[in-house]
N, C-alpha and C positions, 0 to 999 in steps of 0.2 A: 790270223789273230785280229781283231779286232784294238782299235788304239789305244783302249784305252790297258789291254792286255799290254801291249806294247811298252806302255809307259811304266808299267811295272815289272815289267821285267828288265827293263832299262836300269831300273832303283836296284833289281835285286845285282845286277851286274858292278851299282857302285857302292853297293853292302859287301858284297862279293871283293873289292879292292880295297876299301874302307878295312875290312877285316885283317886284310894281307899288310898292311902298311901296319896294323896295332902290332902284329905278331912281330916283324921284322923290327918295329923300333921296344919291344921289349915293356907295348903300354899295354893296361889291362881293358878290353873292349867292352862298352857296357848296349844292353840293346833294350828297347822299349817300344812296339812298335815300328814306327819308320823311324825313329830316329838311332842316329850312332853319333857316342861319341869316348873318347879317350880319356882314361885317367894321367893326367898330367897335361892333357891338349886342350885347349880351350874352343876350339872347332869343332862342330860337329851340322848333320844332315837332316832337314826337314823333309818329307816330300809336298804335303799339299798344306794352303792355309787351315788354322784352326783358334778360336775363339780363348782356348785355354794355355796359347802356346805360352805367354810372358809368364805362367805358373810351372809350367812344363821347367823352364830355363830354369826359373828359382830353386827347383826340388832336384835338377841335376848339379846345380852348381851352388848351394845353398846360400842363395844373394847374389854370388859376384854375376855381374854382366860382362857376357862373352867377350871378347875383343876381337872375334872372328866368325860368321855364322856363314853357313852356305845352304840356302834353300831351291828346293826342286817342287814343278809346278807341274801337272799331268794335263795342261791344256785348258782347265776349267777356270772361272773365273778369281780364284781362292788365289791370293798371292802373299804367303806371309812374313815375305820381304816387306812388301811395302808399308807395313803399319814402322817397323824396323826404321826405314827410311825417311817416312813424314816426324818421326820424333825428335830429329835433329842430332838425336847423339850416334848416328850412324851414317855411314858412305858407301857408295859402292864401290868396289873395286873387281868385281870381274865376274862376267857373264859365259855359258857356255849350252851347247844345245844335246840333248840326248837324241838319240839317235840309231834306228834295229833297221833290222828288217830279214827276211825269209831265208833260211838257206838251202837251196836247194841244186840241184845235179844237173850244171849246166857247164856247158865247158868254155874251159874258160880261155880267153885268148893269151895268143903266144907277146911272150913279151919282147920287147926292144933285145936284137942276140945281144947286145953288151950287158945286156943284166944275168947275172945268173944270180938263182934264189935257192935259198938252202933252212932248212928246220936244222936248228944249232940242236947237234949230238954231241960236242967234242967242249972240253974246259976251254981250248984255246979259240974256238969261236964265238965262247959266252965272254969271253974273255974282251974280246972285240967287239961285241953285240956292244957287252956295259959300258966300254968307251964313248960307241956312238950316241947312246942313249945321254949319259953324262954331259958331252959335249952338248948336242940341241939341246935340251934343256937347262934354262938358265940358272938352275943351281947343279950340285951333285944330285941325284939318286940316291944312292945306294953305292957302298964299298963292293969291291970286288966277294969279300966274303959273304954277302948279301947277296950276291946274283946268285952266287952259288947257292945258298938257300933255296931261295925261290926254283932254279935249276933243278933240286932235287925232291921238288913237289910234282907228283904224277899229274895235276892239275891242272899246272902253269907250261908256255911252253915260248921259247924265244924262234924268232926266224929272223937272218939274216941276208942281206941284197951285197952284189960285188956289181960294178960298173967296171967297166975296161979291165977287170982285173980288182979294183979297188974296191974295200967297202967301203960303204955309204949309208947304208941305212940297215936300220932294224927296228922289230915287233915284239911284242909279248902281249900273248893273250890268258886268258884263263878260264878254266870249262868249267862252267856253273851244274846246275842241275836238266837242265831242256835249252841253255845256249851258249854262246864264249861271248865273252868279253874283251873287248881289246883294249887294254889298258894304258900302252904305252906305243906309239907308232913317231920314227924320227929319222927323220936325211939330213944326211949333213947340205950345208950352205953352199951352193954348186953345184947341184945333184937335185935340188927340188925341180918342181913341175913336170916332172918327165913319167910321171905314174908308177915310180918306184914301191913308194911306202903302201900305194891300192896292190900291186901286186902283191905285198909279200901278206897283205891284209884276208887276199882271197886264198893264199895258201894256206892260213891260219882257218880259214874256215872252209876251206875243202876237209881240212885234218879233224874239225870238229862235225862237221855232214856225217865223215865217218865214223864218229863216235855215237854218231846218234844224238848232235842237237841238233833243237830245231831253229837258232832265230842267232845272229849276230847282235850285237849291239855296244856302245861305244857313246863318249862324250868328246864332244868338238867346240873350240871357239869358235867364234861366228866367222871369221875370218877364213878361214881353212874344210868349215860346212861343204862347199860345194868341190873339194876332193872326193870326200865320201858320198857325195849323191852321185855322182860319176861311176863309182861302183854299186851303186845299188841302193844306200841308205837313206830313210828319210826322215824327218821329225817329228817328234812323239812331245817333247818333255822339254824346258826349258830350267835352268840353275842361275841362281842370283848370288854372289859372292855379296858380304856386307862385313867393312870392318866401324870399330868405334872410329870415331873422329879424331886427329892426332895419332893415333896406331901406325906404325908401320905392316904398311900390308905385306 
């Protein structure tokens, strides 16, 4: 694939989550091109700059200015954050990097014997997945009823890590049209660095090589970017979070 393939198919992977988040909180999804966003959410997704965007805002939200926008850039020099930015009634609050790459039939090394990795088949280890996910992440998720949801989408699919016995970590990916998406990857505090979260990453896409996609892809802080080039991935696409000023982000 080429990058700039890359870069879209990365967007289609956060259309793809963008989507799953409308259905589970019960809002209606509206789509227009690259952009999404939520009836009742005032967030929503750009991918590249464009000259009409401030009218674009108007006709989806007729007047009101967002209080939260997150724009994605495919490498070129179109950034339409930044007009956002220089207006002064906007901040940033948080950057992340999009991020594919090839899947292909490579074998893959053995992990550390204290890890044992597992594809969540059973309630009682989705059960546990949604805990740990819950936990790393600094708000809740999703209720237990919610995983299960998701759980019961042929689409979606959770993987969870045991260290010494213990869980620690888990995944959830989701099979697009030609790749998966990792949506959500988290080890608890004590258990990072040890190449946990890559592992149960590359089971997720051993599991979609055999459904027949072709490409992984996934959105990283920049902080945490170089776990995933360690397995393989690399940057295509960059995402600029921007709230109003005074907003809690």
């Amino acid at each position: 694939m080429t990058n700039k393939q890359y870069a879209e198919i990365i967007m289609k992977g956060h259309f793809l989550y963008w989507d799953m988040l409308g259905g589970l909180r019960g809002m209606e999804n509206h789509k227009e091109n690259h952009l999404r966003w939520l009836t009742g959410d005032i967030e929503y997704t750009y991918f590249t700059g464009n000259a009409d965007l401030y009218d674009t805002v108007k006709q989806m939200k007729n007047g009101e200015i967002p209080a939260n926008l997150l724009f994605f850039t495919d490498g070129s020099d179109n950034d339409a954050a930044a007009e956002f930015l220089t207006s002064g009634l906007f901040e940033k609050n948080s950057e992340n990097i999009g991020m594919a790459h090839e899947l292909c039939d490579t074998k893959l090394p053995e992990p550390d014997r204290r890890i044992n990795l597992f594809r969540v088949r059973e309630l009682s280890q989705l059960k546990t997945a949604g805990a740990i996910l819950n936990s790393v992440f600094y708000y809740n998720l999703f209720s237990y009823d919610k995983f299960i949801e998701m759980f019961e989408n042929d689409r979606q699919f959770f993987y969870l890590a045991e260290y010494d016995g213990l869980p620690v970590s888990a995944v959830m990916s989701q099979h697009g049209d030609n790749f998966i998406n990792i949506s959500w990857a988290g080890t608890l505090p004590g258990y990072r660095k040890l190449g946990i979260s890559g592992c149960l990453i590359q089971m997720a896409e051993r599991d979609g090589l055999l459904c027949g996609k072709a490409a992984g892809v996934l959105h990283a802080y920049p902080g945490i970017a170089g776990t995933y080039r360690r397995i393989g991935y690399k940057e295509y696409s960059r995402g600029t979070g921007i709230v109003l000023c005074g907003e809690d982000s």
